[in-house]
C-alpha positions in Angstrom: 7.5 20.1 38.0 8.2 22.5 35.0 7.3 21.0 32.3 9.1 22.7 29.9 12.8 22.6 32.2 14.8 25.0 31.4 13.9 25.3 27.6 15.4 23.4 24.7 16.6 24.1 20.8 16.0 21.7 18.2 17.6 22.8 14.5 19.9 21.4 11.7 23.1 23.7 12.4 25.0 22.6 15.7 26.4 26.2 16.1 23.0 27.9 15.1 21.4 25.3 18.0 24.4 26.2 20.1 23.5 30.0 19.1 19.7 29.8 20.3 20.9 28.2 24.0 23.1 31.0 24.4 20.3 33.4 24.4 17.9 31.5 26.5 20.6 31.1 29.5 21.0 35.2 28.5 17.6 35.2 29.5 16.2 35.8 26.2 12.5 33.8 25.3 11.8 31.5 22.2 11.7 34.2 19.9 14.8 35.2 20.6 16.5 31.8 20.8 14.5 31.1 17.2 15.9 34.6 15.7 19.5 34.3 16.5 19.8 30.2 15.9 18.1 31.3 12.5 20.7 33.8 11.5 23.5 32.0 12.2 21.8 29.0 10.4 22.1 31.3 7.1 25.7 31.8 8.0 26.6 28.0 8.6 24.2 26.3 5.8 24.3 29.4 3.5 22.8 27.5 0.4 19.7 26.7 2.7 18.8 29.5 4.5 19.5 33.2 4.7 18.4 37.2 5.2 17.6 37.2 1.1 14.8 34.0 1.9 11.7 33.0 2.4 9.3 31.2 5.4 6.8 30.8 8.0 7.2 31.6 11.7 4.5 30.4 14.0 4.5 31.9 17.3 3.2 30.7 20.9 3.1 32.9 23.8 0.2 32.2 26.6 0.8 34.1 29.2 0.6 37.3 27.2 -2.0 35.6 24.6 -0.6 35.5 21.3 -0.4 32.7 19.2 0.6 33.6 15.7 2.5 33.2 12.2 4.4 35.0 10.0 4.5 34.3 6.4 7.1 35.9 4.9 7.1 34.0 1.5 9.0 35.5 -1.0 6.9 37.4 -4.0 8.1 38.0 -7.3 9.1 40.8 -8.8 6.5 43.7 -10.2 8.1 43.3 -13.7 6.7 39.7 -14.2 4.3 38.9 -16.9 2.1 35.8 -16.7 3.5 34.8 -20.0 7.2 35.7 -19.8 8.8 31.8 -20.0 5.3 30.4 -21.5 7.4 29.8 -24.4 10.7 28.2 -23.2 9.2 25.3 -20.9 10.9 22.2 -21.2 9.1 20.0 -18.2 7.4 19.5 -14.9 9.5 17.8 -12.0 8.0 14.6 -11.3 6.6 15.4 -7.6 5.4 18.6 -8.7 7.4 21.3 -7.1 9.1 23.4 -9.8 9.2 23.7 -14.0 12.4 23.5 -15.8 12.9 25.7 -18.3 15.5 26.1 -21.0 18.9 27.7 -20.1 17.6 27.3 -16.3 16.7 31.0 -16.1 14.0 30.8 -13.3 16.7 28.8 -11.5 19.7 29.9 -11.3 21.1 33.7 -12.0 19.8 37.4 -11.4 16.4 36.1 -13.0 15.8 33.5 -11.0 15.5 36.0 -8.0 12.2 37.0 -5.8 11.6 39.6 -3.2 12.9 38.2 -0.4 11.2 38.2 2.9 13.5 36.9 5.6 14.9 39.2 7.7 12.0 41.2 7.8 10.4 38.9 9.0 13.5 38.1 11.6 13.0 41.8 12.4 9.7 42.2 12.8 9.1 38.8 15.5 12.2 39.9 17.6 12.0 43.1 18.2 7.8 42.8 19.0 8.2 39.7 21.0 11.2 39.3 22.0 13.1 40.8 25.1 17.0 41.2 24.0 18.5 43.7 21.8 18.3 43.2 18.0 22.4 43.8 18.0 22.7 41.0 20.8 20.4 38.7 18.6 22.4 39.3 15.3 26.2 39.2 17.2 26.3 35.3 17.2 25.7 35.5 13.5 28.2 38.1 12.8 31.1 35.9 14.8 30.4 32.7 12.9 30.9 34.6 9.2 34.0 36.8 10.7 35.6 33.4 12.1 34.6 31.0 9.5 32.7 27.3 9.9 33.4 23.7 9.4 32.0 22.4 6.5 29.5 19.4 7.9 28.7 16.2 5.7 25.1 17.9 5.2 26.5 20.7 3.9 29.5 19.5 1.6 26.6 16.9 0.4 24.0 19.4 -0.9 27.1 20.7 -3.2 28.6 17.5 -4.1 24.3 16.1 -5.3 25.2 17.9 -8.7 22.2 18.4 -11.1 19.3 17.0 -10.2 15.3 16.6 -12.7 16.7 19.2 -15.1 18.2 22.0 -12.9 21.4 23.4 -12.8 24.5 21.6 -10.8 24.9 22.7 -7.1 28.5 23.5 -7.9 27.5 25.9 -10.8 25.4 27.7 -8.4 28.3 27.7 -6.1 30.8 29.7 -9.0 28.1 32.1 -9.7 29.3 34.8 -8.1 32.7 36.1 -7.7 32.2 35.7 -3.5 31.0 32.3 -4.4 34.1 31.2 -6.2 36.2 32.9 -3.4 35.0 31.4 0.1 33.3 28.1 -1.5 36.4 26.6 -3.6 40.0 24.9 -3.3 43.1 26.9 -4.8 43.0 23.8 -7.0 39.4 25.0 -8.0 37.4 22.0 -6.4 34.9 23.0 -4.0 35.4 22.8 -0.3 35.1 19.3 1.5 34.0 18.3 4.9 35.9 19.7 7.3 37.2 22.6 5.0 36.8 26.2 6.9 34.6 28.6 5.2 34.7 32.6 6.3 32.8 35.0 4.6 33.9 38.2 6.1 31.8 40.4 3.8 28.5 38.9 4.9 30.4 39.8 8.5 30.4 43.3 7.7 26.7 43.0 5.5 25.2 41.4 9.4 27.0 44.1 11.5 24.8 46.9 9.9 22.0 45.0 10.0 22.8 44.5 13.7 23.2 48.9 13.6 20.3 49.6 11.7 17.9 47.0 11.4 15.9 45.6 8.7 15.2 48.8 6.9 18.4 49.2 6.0 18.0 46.1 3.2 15.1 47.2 2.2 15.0 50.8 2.0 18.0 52.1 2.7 22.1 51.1 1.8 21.8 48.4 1.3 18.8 48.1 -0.9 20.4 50.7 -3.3 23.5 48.0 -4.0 21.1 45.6 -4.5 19.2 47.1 -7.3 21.9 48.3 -8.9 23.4 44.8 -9.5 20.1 43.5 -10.3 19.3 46.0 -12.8 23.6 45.6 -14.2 22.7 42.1 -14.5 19.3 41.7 -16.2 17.6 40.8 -12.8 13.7 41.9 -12.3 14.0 43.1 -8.9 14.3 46.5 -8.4 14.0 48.9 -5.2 10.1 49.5 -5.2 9.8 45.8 -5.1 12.1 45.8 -1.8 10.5 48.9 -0.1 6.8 47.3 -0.7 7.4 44.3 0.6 5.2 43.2 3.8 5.1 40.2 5.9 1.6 38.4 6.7 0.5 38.5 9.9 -2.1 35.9 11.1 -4.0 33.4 13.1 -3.2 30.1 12.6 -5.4 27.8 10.6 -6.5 24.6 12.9 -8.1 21.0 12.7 -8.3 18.4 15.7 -6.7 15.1 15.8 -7.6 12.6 17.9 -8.5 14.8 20.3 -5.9 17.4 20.5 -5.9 20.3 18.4 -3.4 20.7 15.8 -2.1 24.6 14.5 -0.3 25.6 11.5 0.2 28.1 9.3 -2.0 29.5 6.3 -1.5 29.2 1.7 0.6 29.8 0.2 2.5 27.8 3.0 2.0 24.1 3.4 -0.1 23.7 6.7 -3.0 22.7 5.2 -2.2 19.5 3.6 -0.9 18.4 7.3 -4.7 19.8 8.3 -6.2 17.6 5.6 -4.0 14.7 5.8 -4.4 14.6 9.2 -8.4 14.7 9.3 -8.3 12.0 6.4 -6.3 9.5 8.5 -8.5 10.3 11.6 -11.0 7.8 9.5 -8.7 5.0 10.1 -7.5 2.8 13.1 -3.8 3.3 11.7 -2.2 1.6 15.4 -4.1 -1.3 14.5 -2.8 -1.4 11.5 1.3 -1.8 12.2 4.0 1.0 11.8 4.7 1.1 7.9 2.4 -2.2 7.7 1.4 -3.1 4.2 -2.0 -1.5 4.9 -0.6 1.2 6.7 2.1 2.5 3.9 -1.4 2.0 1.4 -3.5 4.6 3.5 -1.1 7.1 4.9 0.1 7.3 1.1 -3.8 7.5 -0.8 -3.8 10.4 1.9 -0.9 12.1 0.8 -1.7 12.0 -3.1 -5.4 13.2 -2.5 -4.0 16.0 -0.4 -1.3 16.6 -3.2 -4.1 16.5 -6.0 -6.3 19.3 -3.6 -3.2 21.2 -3.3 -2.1 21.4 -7.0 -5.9 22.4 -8.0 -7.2 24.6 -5.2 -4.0 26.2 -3.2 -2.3 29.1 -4.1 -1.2 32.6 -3.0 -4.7 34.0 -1.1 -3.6 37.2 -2.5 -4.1 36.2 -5.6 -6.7 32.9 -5.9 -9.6 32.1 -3.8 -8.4 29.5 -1.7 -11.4 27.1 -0.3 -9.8 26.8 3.0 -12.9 25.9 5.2 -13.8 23.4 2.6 -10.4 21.6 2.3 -10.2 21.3 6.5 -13.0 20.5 6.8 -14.2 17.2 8.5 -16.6 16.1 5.6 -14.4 16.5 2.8 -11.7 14.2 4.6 -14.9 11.8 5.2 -14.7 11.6 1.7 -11.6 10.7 1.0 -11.4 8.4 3.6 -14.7 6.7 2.0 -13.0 6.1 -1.2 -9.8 5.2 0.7 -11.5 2.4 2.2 -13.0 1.5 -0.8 -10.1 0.3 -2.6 -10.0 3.5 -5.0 -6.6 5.1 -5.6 -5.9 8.5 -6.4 -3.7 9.6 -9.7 -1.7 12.3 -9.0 -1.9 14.2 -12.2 1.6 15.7 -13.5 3.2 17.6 -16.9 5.8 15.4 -16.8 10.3 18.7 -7.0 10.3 21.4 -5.0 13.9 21.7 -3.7 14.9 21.0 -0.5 17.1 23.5 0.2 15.7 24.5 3.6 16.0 24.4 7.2 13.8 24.8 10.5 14.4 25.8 14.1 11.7 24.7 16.9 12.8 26.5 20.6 10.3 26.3 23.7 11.5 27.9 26.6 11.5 27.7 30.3 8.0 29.6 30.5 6.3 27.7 27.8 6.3 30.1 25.1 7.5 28.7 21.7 8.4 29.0 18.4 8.6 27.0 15.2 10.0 28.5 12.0 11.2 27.0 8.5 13.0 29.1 6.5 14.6 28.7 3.3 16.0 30.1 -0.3 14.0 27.6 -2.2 16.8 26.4 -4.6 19.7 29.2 -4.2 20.1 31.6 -7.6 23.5 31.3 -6.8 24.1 35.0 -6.9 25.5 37.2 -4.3 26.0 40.8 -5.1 30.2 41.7 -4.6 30.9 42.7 -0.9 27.7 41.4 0.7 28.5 37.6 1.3 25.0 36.6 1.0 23.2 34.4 -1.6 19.9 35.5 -2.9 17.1 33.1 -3.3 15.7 31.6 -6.6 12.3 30.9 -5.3 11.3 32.1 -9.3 11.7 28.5 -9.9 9.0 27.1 -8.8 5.9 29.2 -10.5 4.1 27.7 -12.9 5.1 29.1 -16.0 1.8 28.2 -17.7 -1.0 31.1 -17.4 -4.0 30.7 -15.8 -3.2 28.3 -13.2 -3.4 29.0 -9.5 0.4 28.9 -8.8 1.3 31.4 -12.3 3.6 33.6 -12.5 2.1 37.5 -11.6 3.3 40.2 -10.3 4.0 40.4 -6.4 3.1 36.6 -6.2 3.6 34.1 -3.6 4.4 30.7 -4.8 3.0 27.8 -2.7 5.5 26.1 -0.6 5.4 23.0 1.8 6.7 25.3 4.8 4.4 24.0 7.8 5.5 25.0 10.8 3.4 23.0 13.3 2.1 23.0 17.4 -0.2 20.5 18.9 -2.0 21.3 21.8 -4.0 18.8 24.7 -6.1 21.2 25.9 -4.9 24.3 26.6 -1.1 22.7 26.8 1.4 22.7 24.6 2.6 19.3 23.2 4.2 19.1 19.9 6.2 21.9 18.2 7.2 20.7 15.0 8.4 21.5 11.3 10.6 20.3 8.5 13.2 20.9 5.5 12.8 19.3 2.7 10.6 20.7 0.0 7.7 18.7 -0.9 8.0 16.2 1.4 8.2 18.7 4.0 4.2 18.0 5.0 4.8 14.5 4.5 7.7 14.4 7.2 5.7 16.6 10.0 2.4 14.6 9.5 3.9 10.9 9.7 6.2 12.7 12.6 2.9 13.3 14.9 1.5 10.2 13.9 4.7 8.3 14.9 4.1 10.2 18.3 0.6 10.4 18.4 -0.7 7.2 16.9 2.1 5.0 17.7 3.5 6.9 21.3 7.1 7.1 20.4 9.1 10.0 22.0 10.2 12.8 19.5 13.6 11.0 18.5 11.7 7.6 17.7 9.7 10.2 15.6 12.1 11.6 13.5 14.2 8.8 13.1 11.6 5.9 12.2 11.6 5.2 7.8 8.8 7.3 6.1 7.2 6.9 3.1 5.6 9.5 0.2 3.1 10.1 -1.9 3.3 13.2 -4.2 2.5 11.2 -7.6 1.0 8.3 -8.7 3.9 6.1 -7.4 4.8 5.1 -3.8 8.4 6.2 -2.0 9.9 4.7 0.3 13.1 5.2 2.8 15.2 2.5 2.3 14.3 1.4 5.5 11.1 0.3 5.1 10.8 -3.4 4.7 11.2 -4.6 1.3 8.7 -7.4 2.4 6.3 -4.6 2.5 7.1 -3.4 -0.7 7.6 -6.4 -2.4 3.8 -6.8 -0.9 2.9 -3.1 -2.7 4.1 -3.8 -6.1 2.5 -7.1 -5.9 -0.9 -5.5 -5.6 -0.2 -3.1 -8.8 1.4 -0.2 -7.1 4.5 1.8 -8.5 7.2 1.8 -5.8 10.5 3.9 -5.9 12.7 2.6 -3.3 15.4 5.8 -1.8 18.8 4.2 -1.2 18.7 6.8 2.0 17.4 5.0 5.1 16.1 8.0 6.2 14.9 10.3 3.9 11.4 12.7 2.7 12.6 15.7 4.7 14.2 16.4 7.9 11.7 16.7 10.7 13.0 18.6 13.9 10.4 18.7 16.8 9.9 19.0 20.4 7.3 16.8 22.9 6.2 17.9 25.9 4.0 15.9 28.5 3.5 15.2 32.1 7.0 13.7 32.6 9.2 17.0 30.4 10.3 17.9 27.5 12.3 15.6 24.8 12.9 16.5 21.3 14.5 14.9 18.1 16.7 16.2 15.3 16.2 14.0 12.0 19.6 11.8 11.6 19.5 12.6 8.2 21.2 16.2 8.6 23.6 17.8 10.3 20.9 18.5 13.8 21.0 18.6 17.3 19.1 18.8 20.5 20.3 21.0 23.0 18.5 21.8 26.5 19.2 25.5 27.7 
């Protein structure tokens, strides 16, 4: 029996999932499936995703031996200074993932904008890996912004959340541009609801020379010209050196074992190893023993999470730019240590001034041969600009550096900021079992780890995974999903802890994933967004 079938798409976006099939029955592999579900995901969830983002693409082929990521972070412009907002800081969000300054400059507007990485990144992994045309792979894309989509209750959501620890209101981000206040809003000036149509027929014409030209032309050629101009009419810092000199990272990726099966994900500034470190610290414990989201459970999984946060904030940034200790902080010896204080009764403080934005999404895709692909992709939290007659909305991955000098995640010129992205594969053996990754901003290691140990530890299938409460530790306090039993709970604060309860039941990102094992493939989309599973 084939155990992967006939492939199978797991994303957010029905119509990006529905996208990604498409090209598989074409006869296109993973890649393929993952480039075109990811480009019509930036046309249906436009706030979350798009060609001027950011993210990690981890890539699986054995028959031809590659196994691989792309980071294509964004990096900030070559006109930042270390000390440009030193003076304007208002605050640190409380789970650590972004500064709030005043007037929301690094958040929302031309400032607020990075070198985007995205579809150069798109570019680079179809058209080396995959077998289909770069036109056939951006077509589906171009049909879904010409016709217009349904606004889903994930979507109309993410606008209706209005201002959240200090940043600017979705909906303001929304009227930003005059596109935005065009394709986004009511003729009574309220923004769209569920169900609402949404066409954006310039971002139709922006995709179809994309689809003619490729990537260059954003960042080098016609396109790259209109966007400097507006940046430089509007007071932003990126320019057209900064788009011609960006690159994409290619690598290896970085790798620990758990319980016997060997666990790959993607290298700082993205998020892969805290799930590396996490993951070797629990190792120390019996956690099936213990009970799913058990009193004793919820107390280790989270001490792991806050001394993997801590390790993060101290020791992770951009490679390029800071000395990251990876073999140290994956190592077996350090986790020993943690795990020794762990069971000891010691609890980790989370140190903070005071989120990282979820505004993100991630396809997984294995195909009928086995080869695979796990991307996350995202615009951090959206700048809310788009340039007049190209439809799409830039990033504001600015945001989150650290406005303070001398810290590993400062602001510096051509700078990667660290983000959570972790797109995931576990392997028995030389077979592939999990393929895995998240939305979700901070939480987005969080979600992948206790996703494989749902599966791993307590041998649920992928959609048992996904959909079972999860709990987080990013500071000194414990969250919860609201469903997680509030004896448990009750049981926490009794012993001293700090407990902040979510009224969502499911909640602390939005883990997508695939399993495969001696009896097929199954695979889970989180029933917290908008996502499907769809088998080719």
């Amino acid at each position: 029996m084939n155990r992967y079938g006939s492939g199978m798409v797991v994303a957010a976006q029905p119509e990006a999932v529905e996208a990604g099939v498409a090209v598989l029955r074409a006869g296109g592999n993973a890649v393929d499936a993952a480039i075109a579900c990811g480009l019509v995901a930036g046309v249906v969830d436009p706030q979350m995703c798009g060609i001027a983002g950011f993210g990690n693409l981890q890539v699986y082929m054995p028959a031809e031996g590659i196994h691989e990521c792309i980071d294509f972070h964004a990096k900030s412009p070559l006109q930042t200074r270390a000390d440009q907002w030193a003076d304007i800081i208002i605050g640190e969000t409380r789970d650590g993932f972004g500064f709030v300054l005043e007037g929301n400059v690094n958040d929302v507007g031309y400032q607020s904008i990075a070198t985007p990485g995205s579809l150069k990144a798109y570019f680079e992994a179809q058209t080396t890996w995959g077998v289909k045309d770069w036109a056939e792979i951006v077509h589906p894309a171009v049909e879904w912004a010409e016709k217009g989509f349904v606004v889903r209750p994930h979507v109309a959501g993410w606008w209706a959340e209005g201002a959240t620890m200090g940043r600017a209101d979705n909906v303001q981000r929304l009227r930003q541009s005059t596109t935005g206040r065009d394709i986004y809003f009511r003729s009574d000036g309220s923004h769209k609801r569920v169900g609402d149509r949404v066409a954006n027929p310039d971002m139709a014409n922006t995709l179809r020379l994309i689809a003619a030209e490729g990537a260059d032309v954003f960042y080098t050629g016609q396109l790259a010209s209109r966007i400097a101009e507006d940046m430089e009419a509007h007071g932003g810092m990126l320019d057209e050196r900064d788009l011609a000199e960006y690159r994409t990272t290619h690598n290896q990726p970085i790798q620990t074992s758990y319980r016997g099966l060997d666990v790959t994900t993607n290298h700082p500034p993205g998020g892969g190893v805290m799930v590396l470190e996490m993951l070797n610290i629990l190792e120390n414990f019996d956690l099936a023993s213990m009970g799913h989201n058990s009193i004793e459970y919820v107390r280790t999984v989270t001490e792991a999470m806050k001394r993997a946060t801590s390790d993060k904030d101290s020791f992770v940034g951009d490679p390029e730019h800071f000395d990251v200790p990876m073999d140290w902080l994956i190592s077996k010896d350090h986790a020993k240590e943690h795990a020794g204080m762990i069971q000891a009764g010691q609890r980790a403080s989370v140190e903070r001034m005071a989120y990282e934005p979820r505004d993100t999404t991630h396809v997984c895709v294995v195909d009928k041969d086995g080869n695979a692909a796990s991307m996350t992709h995202s615009l951090g939290m959206p700048s809310g600009v788009i340039t007049d007659g190209l439809g799409f909305m830039y990033n504001g991955c600015m945001a989150v550096f650290d406005p303070r000098p001398g810290n590993a995640d400062s602001l510096a010129p051509g700078k990667s900021r660290f983000s959570s992205l972790c797109p995931t594969m576990v392997f028995d053996e030389d077979q592939l079992s999990y393929v895995v990754g998240a939305p979700g901003g901070t939480q987005i290691a969080m979600g992948v780890t206790q996703v494989l140990l749902n599966s791993i530890d307590f041998e649920m299938n992928m959609l048992e995974a996904v959909s079972a409460p999860r709990v987080s530790g990013t500071s000194d306090a414990i969250d919860v999903a609201n469903g997680v039993p509030w004896s448990v709970t009750d049981a926490l604060e009794a012993e001293g802890y700090e407990v902040i309860r979510s009224p969502q039941t499911h909640d602390f990102a939005w883990v997508h994933g695939i399993r495969i094992s001696s009896e097929g493939i199954d695979g889970g989309a989180d029933p917290a967004a908008d996502g499907v599973v769809q088998r080719a």
